[in-house]
C-alpha positions as CSV (number, residue, x, y, z in Angstrom):
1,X,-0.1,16.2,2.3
2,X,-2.8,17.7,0.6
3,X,-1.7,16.7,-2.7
4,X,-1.0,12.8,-1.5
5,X,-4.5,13.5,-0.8
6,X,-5.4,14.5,-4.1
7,X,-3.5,11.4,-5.5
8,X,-5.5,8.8,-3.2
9,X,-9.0,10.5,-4.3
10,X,-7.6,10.1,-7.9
11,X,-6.8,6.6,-7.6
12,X,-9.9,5.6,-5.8
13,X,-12.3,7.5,-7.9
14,X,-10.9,5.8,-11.3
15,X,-11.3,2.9,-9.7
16,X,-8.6,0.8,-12.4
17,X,-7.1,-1.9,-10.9
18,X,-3.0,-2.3,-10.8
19,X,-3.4,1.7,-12.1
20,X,-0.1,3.6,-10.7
21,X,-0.3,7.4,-9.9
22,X,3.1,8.7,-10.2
23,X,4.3,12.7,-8.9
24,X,7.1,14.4,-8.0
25,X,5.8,15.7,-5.2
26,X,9.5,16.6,-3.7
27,X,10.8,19.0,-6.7
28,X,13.8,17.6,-6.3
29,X,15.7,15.4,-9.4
30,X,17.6,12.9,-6.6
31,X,14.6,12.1,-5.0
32,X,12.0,9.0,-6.2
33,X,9.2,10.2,-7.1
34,X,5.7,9.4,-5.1
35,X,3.4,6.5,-6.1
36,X,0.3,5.7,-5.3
37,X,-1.4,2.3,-6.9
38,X,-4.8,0.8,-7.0
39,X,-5.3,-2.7,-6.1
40,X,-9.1,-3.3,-6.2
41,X,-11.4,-3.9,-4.1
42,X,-11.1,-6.9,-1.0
43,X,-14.1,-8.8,0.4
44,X,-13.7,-9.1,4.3
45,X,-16.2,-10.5,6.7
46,X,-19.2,-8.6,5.4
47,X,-17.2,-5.6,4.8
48,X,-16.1,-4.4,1.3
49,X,-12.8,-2.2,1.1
50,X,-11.0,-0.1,-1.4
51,X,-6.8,-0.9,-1.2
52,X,-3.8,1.3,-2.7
53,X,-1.0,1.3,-2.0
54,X,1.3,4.5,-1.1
55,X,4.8,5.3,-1.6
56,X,5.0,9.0,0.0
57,X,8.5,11.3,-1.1
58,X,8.7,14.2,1.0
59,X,11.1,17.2,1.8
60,X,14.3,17.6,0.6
61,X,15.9,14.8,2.3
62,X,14.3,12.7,0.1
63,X,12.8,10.6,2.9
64,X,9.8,8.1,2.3
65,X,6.8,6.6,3.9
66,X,5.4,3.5,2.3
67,X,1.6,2.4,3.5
68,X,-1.2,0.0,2.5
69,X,-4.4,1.8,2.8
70,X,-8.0,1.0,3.1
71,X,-10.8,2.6,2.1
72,X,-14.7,2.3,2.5
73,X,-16.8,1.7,-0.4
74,X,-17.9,5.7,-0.7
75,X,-13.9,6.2,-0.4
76,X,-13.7,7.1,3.2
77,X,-10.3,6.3,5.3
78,X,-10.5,3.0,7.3
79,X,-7.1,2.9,8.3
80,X,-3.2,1.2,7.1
81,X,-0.7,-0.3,7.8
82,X,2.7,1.6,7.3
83,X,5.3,-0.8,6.3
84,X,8.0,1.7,6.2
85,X,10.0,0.2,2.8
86,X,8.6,0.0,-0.8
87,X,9.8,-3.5,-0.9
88,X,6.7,-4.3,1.8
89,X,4.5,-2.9,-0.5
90,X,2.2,-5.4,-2.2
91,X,1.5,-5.2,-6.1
92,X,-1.2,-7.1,-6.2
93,X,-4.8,-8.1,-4.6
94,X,-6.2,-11.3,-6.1
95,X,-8.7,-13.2,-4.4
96,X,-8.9,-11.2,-0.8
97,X,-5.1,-12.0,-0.6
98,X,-2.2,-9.5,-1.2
99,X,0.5,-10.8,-3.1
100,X,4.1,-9.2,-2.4
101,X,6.4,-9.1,-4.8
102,X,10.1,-11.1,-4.8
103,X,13.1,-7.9,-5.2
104,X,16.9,-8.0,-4.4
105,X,15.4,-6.3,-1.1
106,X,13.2,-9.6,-0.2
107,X,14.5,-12.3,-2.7
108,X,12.9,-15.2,-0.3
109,X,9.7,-13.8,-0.8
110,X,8.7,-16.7,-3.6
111,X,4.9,-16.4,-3.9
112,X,3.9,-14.9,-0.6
113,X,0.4,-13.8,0.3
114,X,-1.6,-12.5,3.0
115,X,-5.6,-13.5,3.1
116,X,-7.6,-10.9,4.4
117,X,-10.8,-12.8,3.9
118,X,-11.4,-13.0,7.3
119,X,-10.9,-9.0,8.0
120,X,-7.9,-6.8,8.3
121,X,-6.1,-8.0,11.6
122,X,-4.1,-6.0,14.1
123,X,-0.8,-7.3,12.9
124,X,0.2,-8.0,9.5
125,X,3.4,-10.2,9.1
126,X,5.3,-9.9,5.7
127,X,7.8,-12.1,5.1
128,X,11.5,-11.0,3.9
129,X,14.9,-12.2,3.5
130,X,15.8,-11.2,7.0
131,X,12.9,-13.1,8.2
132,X,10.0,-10.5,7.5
133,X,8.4,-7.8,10.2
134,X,5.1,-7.2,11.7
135,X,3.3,-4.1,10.9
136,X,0.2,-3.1,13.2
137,X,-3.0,-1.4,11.7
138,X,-3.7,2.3,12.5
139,X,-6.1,4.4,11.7
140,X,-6.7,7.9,12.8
């Protein structure tokens, strides 16, 4: 965990926007590899937030943890939403809205966006082919 860590603080310090941090963090050649992108920085109801995205690969199982992440302006942890897939990741924040990306996982997914203008709510729904799922912020 320490060097997802590292990762995030990389990504939020360079502050580039749509900048991918990519590691194999697993040592293993069958496994993905871990990515960790930042999307820029989303206005919210007086509050200002700094937003990556996460793919985490861990142990030798190869098992993953996708999460969209939020950030204060001096880069302290606000909380996420773990969404689980990749394919719920969004790859882009335009506007205080993340835009999610249409895959062979989520091929209905034409254009789809969720404003956060008005603050990061308890539930985020992300459509899908299947019909989408609801993923509940956490922070800890």
């Amino acid at each position: 965990m320490d060097k997802l860590r590292e990762i995030h603080k990389k990504a939020l310090t360079a502050n580039i926007i749509g900048k991918s941090y990519t590691e194999d963090l697993t040592n293993n050649k069958d496994c993905n590899k871990t990515e960790v992108t930042y999307l820029g920085v989303l206005n919210a109801k007086n509050k200002r937030y700094k937003v990556l995205t996460s793919f985490f690969v861990f142990g030798s199982s190869c098992r993953g943890s996708s999460s969209i992440r939020f950030y204060d302006m001096k880069d302290r942890y606000v909380g996420e939403y773990n969404v689980g897939m990749p394919y719920y990741l969004p790859h882009q924040l335009k506007q205080n809205r993340l835009f999610f990306p249409t895959n062979e996982d989520c091929n209905l997914r034409k254009n789809f966006s969720v404003n956060l203008k008005n603050g990061l709510p308890k539930n985020l729904y992300v459509s899908c082919s299947d019909g989408g799922d609801v993923f509940t912020f956490s922070s800890y």
